[in-house]
N, CA, C and O of each residue as an XYZ file, in Angstrom:
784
protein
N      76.754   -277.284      0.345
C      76.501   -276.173     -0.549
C      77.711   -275.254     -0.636
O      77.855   -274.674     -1.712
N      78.561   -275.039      0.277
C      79.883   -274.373      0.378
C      80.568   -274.765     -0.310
O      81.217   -274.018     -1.043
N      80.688   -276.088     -0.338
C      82.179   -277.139     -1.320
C      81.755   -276.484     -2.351
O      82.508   -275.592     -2.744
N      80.257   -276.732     -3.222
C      79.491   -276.664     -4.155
C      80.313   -275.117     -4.765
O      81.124   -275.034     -5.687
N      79.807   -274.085     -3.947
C      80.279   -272.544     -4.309
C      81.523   -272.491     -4.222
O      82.135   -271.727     -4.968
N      82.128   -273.207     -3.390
C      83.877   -272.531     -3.495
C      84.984   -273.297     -4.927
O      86.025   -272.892     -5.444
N      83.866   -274.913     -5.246
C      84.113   -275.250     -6.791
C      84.084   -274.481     -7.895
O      84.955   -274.162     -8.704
N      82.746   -274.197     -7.776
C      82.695   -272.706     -9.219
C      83.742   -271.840     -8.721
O      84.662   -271.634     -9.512
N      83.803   -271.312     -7.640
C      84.385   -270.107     -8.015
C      85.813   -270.512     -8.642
O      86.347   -269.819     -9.509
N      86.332   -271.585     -8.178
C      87.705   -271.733     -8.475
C      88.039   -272.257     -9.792
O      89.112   -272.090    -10.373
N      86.800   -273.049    -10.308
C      86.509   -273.117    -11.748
C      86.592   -271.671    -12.582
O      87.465   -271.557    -13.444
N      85.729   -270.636    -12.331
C      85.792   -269.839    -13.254
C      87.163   -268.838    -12.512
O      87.043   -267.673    -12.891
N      87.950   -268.962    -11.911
C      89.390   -268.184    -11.610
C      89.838   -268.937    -12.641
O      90.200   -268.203    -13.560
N      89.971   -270.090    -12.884
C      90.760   -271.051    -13.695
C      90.730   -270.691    -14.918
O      91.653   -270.233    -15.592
N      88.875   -271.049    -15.427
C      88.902   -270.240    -16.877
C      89.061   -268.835    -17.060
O      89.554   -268.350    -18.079
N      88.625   -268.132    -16.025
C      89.039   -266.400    -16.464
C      90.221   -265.937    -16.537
O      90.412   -264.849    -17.081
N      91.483   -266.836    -15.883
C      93.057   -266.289    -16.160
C      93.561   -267.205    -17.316
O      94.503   -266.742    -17.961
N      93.136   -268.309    -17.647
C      93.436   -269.247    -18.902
C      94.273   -268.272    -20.189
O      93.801   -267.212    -20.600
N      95.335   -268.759    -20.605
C      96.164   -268.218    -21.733
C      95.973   -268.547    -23.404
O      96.475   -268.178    -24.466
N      94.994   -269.417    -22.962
C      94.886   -270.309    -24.194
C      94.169   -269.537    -25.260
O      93.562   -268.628    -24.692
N      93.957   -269.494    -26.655
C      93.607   -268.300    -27.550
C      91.969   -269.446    -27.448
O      91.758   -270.604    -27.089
N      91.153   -268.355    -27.966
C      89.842   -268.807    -28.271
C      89.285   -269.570    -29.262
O      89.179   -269.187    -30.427
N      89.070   -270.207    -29.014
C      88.186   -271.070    -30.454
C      87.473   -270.196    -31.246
O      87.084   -269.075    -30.917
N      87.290   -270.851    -32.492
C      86.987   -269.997    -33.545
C      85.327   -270.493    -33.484
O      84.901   -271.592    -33.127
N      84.631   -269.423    -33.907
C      82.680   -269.734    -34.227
C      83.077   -270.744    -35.698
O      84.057   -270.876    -36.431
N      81.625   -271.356    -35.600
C      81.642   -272.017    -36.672
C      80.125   -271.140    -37.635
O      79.385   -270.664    -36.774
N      79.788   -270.969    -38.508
C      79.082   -270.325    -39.086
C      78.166   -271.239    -40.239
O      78.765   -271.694    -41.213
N      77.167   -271.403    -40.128
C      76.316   -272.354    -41.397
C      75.349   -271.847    -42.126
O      74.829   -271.190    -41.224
N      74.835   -271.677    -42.852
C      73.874   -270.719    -43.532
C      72.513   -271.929    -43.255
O      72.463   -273.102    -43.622
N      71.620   -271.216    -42.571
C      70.253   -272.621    -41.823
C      69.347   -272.587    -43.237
O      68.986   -271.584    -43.854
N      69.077   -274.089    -43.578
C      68.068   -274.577    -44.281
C      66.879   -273.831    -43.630
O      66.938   -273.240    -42.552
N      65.925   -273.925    -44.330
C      64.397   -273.591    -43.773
C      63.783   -274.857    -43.073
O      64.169   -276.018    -43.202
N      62.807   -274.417    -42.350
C      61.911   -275.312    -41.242
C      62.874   -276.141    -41.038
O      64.094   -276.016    -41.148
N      61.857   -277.467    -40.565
C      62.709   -278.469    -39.740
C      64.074   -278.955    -39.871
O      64.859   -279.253    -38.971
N      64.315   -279.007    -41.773
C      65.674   -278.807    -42.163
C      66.677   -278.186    -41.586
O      67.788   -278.633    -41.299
N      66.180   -276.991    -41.406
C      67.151   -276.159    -40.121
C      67.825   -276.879    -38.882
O      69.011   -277.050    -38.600
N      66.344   -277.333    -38.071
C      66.418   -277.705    -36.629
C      67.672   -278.936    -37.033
O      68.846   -278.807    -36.686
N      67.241   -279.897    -37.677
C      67.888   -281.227    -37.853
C      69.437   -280.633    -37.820
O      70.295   -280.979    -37.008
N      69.629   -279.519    -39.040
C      71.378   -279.354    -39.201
C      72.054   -278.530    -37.789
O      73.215   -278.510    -37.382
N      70.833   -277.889    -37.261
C      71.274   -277.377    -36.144
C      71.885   -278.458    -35.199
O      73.085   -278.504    -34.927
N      71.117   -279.160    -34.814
C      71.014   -280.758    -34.159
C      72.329   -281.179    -34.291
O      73.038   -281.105    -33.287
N      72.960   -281.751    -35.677
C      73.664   -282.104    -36.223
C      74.889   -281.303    -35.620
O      75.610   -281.806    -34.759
N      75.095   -279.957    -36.147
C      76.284   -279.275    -36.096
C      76.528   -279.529    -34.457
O      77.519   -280.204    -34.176
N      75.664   -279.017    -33.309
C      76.158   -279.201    -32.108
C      76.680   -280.626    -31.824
O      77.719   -280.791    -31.186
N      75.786   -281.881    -32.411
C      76.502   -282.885    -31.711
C      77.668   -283.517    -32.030
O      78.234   -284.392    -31.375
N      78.234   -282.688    -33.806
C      79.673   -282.453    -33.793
C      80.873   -281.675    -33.182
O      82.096   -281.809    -33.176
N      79.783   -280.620    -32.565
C      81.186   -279.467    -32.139
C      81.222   -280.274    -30.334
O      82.183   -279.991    -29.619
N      79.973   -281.351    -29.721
C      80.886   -282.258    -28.743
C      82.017   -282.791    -28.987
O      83.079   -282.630    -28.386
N      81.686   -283.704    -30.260
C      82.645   -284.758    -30.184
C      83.661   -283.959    -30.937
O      84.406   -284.749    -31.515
N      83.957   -282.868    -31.140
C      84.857   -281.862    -31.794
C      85.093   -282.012    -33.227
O      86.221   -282.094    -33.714
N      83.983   -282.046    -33.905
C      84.339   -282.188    -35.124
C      84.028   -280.995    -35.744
O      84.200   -281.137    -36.955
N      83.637   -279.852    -35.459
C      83.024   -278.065    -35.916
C      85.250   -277.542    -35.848
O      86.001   -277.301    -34.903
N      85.427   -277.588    -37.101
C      86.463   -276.457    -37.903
C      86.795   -275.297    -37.165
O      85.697   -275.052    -36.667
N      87.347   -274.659    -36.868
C      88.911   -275.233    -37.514
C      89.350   -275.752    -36.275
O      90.210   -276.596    -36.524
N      89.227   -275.683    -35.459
C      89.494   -275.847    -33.846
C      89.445   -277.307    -33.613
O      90.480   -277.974    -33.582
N      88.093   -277.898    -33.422
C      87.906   -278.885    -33.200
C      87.886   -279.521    -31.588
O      88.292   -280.590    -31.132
N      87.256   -278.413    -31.001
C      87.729   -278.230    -29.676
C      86.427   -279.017    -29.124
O      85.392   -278.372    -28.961
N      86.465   -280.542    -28.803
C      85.310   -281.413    -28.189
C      85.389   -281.793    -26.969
O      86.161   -281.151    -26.257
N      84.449   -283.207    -26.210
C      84.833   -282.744    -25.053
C      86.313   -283.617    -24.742
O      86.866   -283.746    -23.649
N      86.779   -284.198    -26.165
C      88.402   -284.518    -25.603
C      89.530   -283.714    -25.637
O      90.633   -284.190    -25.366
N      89.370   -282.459    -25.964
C      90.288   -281.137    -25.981
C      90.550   -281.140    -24.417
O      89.543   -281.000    -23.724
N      91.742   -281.279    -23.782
C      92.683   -280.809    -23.016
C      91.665   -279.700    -22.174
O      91.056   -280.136    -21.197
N      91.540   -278.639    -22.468
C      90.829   -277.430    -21.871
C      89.510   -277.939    -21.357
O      89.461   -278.035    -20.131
N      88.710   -278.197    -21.850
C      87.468   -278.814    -21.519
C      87.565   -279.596    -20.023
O      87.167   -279.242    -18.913
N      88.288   -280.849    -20.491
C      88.710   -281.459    -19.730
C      89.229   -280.771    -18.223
O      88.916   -281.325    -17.169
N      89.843   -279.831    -18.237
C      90.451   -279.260    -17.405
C      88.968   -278.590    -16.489
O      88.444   -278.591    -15.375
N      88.854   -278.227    -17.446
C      86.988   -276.984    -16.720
C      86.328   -277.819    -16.275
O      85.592   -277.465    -15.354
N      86.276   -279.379    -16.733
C      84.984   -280.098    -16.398
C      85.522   -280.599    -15.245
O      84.576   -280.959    -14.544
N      86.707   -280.833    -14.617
C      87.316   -281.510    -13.533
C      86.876   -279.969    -12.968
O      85.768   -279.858    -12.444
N      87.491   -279.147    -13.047
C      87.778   -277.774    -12.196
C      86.077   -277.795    -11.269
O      85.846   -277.996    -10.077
N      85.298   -277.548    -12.229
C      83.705   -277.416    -11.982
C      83.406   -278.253    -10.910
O      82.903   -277.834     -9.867
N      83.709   -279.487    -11.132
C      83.294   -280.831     -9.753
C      84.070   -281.011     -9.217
O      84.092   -282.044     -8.547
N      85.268   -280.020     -9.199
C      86.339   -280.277     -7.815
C      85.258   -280.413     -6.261
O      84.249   -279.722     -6.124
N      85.780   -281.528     -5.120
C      85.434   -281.181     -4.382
C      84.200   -281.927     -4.029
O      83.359   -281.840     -3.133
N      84.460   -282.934     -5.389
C      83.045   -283.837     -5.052
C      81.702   -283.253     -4.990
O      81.549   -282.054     -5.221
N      80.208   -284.418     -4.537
C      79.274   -283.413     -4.520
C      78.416   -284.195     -5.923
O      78.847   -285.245     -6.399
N      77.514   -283.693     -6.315
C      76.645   -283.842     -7.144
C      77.074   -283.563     -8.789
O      76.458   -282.574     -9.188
N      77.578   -283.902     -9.398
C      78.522   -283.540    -10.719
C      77.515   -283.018    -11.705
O      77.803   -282.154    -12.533
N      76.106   -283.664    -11.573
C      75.239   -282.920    -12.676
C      74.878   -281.440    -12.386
O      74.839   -280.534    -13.219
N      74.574   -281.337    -10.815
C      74.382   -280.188    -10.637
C      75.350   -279.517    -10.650
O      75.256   -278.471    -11.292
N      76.453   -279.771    -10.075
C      77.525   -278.485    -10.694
C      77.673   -278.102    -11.972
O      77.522   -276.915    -12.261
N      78.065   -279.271    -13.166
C      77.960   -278.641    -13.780
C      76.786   -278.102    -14.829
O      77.164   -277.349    -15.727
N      75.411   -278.447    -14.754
C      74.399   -277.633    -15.096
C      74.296   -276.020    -14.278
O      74.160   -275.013    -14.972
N      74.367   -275.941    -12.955
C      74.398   -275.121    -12.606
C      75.488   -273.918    -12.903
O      75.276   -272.755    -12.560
N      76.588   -274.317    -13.533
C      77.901   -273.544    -13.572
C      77.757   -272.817    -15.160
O      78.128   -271.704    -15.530
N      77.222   -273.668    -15.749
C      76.777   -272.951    -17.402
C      75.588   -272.313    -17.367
O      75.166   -271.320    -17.959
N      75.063   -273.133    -16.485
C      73.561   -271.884    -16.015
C      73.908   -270.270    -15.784
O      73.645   -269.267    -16.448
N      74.723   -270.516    -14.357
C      74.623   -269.347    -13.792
C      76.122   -268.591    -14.091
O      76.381   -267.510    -13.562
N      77.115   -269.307    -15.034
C      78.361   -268.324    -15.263
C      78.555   -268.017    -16.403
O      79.523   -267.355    -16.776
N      77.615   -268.477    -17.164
C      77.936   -268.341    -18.671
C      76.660   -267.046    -19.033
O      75.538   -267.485    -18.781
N      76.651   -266.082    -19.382
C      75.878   -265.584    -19.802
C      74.573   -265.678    -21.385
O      74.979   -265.766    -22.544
N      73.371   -265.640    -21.078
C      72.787   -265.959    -21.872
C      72.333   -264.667    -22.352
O      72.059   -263.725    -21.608
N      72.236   -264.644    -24.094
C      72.608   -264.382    -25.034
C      71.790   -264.341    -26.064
O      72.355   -265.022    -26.920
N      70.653   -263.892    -26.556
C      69.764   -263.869    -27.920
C      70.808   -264.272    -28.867
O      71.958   -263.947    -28.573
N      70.548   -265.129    -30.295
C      71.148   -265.383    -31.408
C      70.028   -263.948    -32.250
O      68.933   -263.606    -31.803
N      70.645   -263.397    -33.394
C      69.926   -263.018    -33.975
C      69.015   -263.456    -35.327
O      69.487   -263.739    -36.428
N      67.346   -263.437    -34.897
C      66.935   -264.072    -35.752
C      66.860   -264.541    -37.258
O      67.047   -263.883    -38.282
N      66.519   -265.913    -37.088
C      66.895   -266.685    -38.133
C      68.348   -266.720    -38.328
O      68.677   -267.336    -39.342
N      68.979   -266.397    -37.870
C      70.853   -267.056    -38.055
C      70.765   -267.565    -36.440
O      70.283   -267.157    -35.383
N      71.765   -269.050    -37.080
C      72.173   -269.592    -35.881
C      73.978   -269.744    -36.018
O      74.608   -270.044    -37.032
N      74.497   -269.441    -34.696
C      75.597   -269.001    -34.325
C      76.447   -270.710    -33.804
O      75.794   -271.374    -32.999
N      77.638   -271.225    -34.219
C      77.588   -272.452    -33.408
C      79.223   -272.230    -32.480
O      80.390   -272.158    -32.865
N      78.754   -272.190    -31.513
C      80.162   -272.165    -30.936
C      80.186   -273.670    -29.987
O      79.260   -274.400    -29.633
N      81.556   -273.747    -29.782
C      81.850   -275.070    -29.276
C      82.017   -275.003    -27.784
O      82.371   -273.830    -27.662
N      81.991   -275.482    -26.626
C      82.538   -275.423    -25.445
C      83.450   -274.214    -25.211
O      83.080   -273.081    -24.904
N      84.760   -274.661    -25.417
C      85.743   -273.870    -25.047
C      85.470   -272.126    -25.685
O      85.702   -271.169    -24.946
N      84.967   -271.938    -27.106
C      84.759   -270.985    -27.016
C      83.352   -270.087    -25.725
O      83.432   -268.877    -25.517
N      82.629   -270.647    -25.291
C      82.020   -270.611    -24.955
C      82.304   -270.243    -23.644
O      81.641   -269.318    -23.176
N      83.038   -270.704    -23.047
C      83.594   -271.046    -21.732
C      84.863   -269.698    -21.443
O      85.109   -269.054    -20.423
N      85.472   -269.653    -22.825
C      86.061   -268.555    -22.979
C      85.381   -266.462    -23.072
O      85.984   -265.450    -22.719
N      84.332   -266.575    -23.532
C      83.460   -265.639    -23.955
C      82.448   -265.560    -22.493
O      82.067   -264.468    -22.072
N      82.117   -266.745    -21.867
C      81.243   -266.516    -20.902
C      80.085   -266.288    -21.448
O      79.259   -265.662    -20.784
N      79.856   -266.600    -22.366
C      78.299   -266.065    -22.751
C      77.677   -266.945    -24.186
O      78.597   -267.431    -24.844
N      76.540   -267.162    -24.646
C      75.896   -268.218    -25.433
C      74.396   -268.368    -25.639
O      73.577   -268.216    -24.733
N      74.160   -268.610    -26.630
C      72.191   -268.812    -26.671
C      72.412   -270.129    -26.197
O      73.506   -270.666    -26.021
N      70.760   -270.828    -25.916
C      70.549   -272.065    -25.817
C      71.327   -273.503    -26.640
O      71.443   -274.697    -26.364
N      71.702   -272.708    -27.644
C      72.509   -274.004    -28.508
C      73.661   -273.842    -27.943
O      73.976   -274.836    -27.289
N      74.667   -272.733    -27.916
C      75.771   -273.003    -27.624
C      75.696   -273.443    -25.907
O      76.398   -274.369    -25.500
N      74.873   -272.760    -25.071
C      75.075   -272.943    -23.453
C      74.895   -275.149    -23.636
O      75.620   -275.946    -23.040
N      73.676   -275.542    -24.663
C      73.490   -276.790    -24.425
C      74.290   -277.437    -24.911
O      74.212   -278.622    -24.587
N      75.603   -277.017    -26.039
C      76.711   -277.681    -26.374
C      77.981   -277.599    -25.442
O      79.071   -278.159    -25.559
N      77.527   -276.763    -24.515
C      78.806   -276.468    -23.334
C      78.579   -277.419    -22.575
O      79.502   -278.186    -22.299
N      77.222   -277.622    -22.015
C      77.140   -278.607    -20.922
C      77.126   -279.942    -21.588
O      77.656   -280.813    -20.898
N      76.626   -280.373    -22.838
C      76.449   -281.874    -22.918
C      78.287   -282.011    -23.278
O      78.626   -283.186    -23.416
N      79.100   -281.287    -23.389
C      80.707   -281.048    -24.244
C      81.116   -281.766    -22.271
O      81.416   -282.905    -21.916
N      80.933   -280.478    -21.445
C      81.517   -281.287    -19.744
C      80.700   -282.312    -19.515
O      81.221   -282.926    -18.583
N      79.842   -282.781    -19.792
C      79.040   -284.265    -19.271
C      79.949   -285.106    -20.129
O      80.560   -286.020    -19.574
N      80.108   -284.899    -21.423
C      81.091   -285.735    -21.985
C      82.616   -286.563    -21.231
O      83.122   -287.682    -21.154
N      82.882   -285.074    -20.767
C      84.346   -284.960    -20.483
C      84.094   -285.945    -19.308
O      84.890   -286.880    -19.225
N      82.912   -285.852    -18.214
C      83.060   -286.630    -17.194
C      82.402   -288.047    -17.530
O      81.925   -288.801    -16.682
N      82.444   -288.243    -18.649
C      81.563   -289.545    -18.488
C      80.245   -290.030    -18.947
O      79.940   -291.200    -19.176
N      79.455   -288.910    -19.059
C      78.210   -288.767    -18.657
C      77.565   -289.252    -19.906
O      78.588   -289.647    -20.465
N      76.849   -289.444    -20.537
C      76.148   -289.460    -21.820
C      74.855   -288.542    -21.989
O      73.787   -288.840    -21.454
N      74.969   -287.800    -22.500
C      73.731   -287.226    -23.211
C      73.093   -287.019    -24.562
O      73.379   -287.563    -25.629
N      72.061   -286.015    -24.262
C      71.541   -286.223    -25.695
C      70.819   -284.721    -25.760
O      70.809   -284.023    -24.746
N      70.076   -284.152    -27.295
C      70.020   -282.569    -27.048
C      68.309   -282.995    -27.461
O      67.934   -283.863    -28.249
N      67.551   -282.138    -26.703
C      65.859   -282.407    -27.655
C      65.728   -280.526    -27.980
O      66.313   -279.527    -27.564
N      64.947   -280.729    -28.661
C      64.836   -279.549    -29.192
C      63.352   -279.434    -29.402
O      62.622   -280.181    -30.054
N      63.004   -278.188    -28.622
C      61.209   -277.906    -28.379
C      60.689   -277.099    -29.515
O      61.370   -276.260    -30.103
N      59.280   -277.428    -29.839
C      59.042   -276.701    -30.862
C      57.394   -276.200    -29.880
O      56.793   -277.202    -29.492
N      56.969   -275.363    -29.644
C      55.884   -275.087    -28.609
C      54.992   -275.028    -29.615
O      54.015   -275.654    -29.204
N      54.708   -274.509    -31.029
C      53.476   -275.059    -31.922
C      53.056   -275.823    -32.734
O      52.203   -275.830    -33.622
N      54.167   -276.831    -32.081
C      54.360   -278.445    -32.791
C      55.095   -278.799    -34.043
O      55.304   -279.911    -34.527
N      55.579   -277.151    -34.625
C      56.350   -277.357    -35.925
C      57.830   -276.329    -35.910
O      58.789   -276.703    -36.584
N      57.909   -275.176    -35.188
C      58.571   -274.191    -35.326
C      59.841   -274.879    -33.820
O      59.380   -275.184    -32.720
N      61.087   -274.968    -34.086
C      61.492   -275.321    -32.904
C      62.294   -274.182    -32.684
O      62.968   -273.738    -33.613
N      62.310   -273.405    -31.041
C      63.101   -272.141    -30.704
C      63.907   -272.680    -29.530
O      64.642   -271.873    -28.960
N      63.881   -273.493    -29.246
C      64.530   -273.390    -27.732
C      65.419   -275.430    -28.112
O      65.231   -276.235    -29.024
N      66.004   -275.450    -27.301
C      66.817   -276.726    -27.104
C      67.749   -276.594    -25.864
O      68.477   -275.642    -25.581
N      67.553   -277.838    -25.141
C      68.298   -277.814    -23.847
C      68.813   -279.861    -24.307
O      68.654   -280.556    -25.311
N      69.594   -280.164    -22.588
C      70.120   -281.225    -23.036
C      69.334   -282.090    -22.046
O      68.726   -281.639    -21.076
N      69.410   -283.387    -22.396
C      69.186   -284.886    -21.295
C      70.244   -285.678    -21.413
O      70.713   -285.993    -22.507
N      70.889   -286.221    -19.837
C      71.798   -286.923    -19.690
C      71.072   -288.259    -19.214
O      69.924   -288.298    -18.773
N      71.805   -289.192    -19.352
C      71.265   -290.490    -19.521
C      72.179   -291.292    -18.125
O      73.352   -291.649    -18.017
N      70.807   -291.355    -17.041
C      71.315   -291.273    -15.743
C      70.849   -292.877    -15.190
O      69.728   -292.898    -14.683
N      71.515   -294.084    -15.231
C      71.156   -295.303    -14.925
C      69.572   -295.667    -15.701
O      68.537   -296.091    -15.188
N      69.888   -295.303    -17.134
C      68.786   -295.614    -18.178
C      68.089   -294.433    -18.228
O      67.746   -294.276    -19.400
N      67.707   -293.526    -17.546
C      66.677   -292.560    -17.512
C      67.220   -291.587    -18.107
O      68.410   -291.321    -17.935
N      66.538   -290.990    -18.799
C      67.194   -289.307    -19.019
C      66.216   -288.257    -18.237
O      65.028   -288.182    -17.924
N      67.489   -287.442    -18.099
C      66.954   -286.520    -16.660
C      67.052   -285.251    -17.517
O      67.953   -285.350    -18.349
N      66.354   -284.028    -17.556
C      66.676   -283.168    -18.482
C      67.703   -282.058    -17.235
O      67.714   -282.000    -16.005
N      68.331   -281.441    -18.135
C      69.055   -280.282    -17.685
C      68.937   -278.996    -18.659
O      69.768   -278.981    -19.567
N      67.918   -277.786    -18.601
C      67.725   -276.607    -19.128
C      69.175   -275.716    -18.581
O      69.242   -275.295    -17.427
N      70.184   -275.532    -19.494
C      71.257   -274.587    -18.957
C      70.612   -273.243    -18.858
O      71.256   -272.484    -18.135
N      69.553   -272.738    -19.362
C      69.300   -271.597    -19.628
C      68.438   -271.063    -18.880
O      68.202   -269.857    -18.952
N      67.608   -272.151    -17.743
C      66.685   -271.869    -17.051
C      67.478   -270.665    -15.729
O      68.678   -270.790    -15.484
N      66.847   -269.853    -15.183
C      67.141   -269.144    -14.041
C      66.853   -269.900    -12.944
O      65.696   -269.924    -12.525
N      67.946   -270.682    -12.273
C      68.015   -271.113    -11.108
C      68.731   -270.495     -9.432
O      69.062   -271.019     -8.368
N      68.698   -269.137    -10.000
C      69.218   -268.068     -9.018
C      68.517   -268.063     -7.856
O      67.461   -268.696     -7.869
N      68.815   -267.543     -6.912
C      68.181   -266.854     -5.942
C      66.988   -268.254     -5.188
O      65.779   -268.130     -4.992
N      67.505   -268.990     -5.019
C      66.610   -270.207     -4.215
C      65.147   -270.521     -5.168
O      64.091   -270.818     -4.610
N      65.276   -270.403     -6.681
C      63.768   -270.146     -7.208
C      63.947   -271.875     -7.431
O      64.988   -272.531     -7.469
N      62.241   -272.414     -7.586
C      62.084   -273.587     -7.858
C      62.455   -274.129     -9.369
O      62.287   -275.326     -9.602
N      62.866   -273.415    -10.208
C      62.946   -274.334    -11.349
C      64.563   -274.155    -11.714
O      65.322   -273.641    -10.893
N      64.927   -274.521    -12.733
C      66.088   -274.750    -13.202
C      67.254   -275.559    -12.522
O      68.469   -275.617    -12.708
N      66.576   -276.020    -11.856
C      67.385   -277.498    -11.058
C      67.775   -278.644    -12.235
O      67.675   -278.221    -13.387
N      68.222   -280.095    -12.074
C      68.455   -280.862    -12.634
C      67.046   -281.494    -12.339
O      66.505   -281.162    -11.285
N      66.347   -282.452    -13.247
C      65.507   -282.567    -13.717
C      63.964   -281.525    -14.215
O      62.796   -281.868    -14.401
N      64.478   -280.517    -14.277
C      63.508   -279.391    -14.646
C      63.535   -279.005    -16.099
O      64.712   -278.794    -16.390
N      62.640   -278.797    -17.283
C      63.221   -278.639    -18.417
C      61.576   -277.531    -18.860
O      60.913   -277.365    -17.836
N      61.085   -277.005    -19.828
C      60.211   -276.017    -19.853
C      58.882   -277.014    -20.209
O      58.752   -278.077    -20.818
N      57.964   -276.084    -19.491
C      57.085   -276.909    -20.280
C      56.000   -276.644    -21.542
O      55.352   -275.642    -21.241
N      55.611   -277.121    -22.712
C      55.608   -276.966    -23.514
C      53.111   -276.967    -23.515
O      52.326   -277.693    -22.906
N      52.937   -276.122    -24.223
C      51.566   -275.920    -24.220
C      51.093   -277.415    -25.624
O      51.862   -278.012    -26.378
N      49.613   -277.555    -25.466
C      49.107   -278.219    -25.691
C      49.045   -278.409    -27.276
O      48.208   -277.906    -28.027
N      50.435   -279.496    -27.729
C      50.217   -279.711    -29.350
C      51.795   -279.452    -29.716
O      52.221   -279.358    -30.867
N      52.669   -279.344    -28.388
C      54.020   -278.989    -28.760
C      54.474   -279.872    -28.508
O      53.844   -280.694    -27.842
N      56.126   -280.188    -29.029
C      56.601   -281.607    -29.479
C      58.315   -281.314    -29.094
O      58.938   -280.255    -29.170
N      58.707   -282.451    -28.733
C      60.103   -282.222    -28.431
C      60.889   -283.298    -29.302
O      60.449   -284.448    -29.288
N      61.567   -283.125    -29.757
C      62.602   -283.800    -30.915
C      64.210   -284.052    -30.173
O      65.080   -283.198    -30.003
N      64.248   -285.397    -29.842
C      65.872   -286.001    -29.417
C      66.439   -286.123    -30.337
O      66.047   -286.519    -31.435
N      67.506   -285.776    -29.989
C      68.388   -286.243    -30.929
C      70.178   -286.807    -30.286
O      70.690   -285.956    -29.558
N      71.005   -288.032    -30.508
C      71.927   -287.976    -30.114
C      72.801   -287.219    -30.398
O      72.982   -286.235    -31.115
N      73.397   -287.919    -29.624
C      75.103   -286.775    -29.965
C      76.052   -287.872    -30.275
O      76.703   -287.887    -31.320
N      76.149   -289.047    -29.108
C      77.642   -290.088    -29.563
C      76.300   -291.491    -30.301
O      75.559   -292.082    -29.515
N      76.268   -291.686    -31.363
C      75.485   -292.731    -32.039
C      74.867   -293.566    -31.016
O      74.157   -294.517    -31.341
């Protein structure tokens, strides 16, 4: 658990003195209902593979790369570091309603802070960088309205979910790696990839 803490910290020394200028937001005007969710869907699993303007900052951008090594310096459990490191260093962030905001990793990483879309495009952007494969589902709790989206990485066939947004502070039981919310009776979760 020490290796674990003395990784982050040296991860975020890394990104907090970084020289590099910030990535730019990407901005979309959201279709209504599910139309929305889908382009939402869409836009994040371009700004992984870096295709969100003008930047283009995915998880093969140089910087990324750098954070996602920095994060699992030190060996150790790589999902949990880095779920835990966007969990607990990135600050979470209301979007204001009905506009959705899309930032990419690096901006993200740069700002320290993000709603559920951007925190879940930060982490599936470093699962990238290491390897990992994932994918984003997106919850809708009254079976039609979707508010929340976290990611699943695809762990020897299984997907394991990772909620970046969950509070896993202070020794509490949830927001670990395989923990994701759970949804009341008639609510629906929608996958979607990211690399085809």
């Amino acid at each position: 658990m020490a290796a674990h803490a003395s990784a982050l910290k040296i991860a975020a020394n890394i990104l907090a003195h970084s020289s590099v200028p910030a990535a730019s937001l990407h901005v979309e005007p959201l279709i209504n209902g599910i139309g929305g969710t889908y382009q939402t869907l869409d836009a994040m699993a371009r700004a992984v593979r870096g295709e969100i303007p003008p930047d283009y900052s995915g998880w093969d951008d140089l910087y990324n790369q750098k954070a996602a090594s920095s994060i699992v310096f030190g060996g150790g459990d790589q999902l949990a570091a880095l779920l835990a490191f966007v969990r607990d260093s990135i600050q979470y962030v209301n979007h204001p309603w009905n506009m959705q905001v899309m930032q990419d990793c690096r901006r993200t990483l740069e700002s320290r802070q993000g709603d559920c879309v951007s925190k879940s495009v930060c982490l599936a952007t470093l699962l990238a960088c290491r390897g990992v494969a994932s994918r984003f589902v997106a919850q809708a709790p009254d079976g039609q309205n979707h508010d929340h989206v976290y990611v699943q990485a695809d762990i020897e066939g299984q997907w394991v979910s990772l909620d970046p947004t969950a509070d896993g502070r202070e020794g509490r039981p949830f927001g670990d790696v395989g923990w994701s919310q759970t949804l009341p009776a008639g609510g629906i979760e929608t996958p979607h990839s990211i690399f085809f």
